[in-house]
N, C-alpha and C positions, 0 to 999 in steps of 0.2 A: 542477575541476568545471565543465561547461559548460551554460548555460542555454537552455533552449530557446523556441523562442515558437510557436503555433500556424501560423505559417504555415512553418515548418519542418518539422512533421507532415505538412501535408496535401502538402508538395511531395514528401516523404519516400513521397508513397505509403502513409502508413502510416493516412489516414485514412477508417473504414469507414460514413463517416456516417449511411449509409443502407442498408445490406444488404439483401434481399430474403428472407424467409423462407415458402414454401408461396403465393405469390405477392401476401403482402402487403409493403406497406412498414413499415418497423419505425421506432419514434419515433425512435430514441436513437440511438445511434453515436458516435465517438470525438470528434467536432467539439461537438455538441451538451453531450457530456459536459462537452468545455473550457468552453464559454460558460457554464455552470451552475456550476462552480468559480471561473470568473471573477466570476460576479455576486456570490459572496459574499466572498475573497478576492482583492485584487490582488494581482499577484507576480509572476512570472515562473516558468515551468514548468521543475523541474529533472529528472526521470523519469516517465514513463507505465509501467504495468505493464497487460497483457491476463492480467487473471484467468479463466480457462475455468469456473472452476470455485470459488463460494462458499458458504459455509452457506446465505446465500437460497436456494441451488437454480438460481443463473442466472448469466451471466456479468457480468462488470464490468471497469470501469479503475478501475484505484488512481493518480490524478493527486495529484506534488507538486508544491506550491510555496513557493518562498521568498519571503517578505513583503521589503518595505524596510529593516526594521528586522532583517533575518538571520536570521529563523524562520523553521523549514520546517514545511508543512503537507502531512496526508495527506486525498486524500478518495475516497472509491471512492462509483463513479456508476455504477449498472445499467448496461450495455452496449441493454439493449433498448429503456427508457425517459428515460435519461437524469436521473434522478433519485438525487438524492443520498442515500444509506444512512448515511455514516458519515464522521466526522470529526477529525481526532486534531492531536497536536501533537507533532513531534519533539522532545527534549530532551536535552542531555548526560546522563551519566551521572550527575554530581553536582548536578545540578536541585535545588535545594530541594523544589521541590511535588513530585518522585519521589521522593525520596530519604524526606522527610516518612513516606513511607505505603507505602514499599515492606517488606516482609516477609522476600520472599525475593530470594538476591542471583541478578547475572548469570550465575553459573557452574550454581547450582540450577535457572533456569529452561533454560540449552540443555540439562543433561544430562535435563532431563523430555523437552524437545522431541527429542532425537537420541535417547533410548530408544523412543519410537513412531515416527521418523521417522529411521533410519539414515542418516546420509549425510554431506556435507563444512557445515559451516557457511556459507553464503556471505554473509549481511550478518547484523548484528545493531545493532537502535534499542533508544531506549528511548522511550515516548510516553505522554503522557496522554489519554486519552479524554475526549469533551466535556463528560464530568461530573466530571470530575480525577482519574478512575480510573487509574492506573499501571501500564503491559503491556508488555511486551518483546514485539518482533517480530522472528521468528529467522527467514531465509530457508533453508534447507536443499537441497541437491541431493542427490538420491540416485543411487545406481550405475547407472542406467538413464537418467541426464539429466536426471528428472522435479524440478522447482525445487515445493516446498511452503514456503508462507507461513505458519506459525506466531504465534498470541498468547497468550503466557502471562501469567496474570496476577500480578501484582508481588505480590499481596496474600495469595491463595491457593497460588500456584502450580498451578493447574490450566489447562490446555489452553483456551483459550475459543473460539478460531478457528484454524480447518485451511482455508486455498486451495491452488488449483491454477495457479503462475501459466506463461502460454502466451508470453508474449514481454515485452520489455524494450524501452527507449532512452531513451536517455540516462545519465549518471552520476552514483552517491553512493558517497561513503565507505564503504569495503570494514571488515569484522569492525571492530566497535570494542571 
């Protein structure tokens, strides 16, 4: 897996910092995004994901990173505003604090997710929420290319988050 660092992004082309919408300028964008994840975690950026499309109703980056200490962090940051929504914590599979409080197992939550959401599995986490909540995050493609972001909750088993993610870069660890 290779790390990436922000100025790998913006050489990349890949950073939209400032987009122009109806001819204002928009706070947020990809750069702004980093420095807002930055100021709460240090670490070193392992994937960006361009969400089109979230429950908010608006678009965002989902930015990971890995701490010093081998923990990887998720955090999705409005695309428009650059504020942070949401915060999680990667974890193995056998996590104590997941394992602790989990309900239903890994197999029960992708076949909920691939019953609403047909398609190839392409990654699966397990993660805790900032409140120690326990969620599988199942990425799915469906036959049309369209990648949706699934969180199912470890506890209920129900659906909690459905995204729309629009592009990638960088690498993690493929189906665990």
């Amino acid at each position: 897996m290779r790390s990436l660092t922000l100025v790998a992004f913006v050489t990349a082309g890949l950073c939209v910092a400032n987009p122009v919408q109806a001819g204002h300028k928009v706070q947020g964008g990809l750069e702004a995004c980093l420095k807002a994840v930055s100021a709460v975690k240090a670490g070193r950026y392992v994937k960006v994901e361009y969400l089109s499309l979230t429950d908010e109703g608006q678009a965002a980056y989902e930015i990971e990173v890995r701490d010093r200490n081998g923990r990887e962090w998720e955090f999705e940051c409005s695309a428009r505003s650059a504020q942070l929504i949401e915060i999680e914590q990667e974890v193995e599979a056998g996590d104590a604090a997941f394992a602790s409080k989990a309900k239903i197992s890994a197999e029960a939550a992708k076949a909920t997710a691939t019953a609403l959401y047909p398609g190839t599995v392409e990654e699966f986490e397990y993660e805790l929420e900032a409140n120690g909540a326990p969620v599988y995050e199942i990425d799915i493609a469906d036959a049309g290319g369209t990648e949706f972001k699934i969180e199912v909750d470890a506890i209920s088993g129900e659906i909690v988050e459905v995204q729309i993610e629009g592009w990638e870069i960088g690498e993690e660890d493929l189906v665990r």
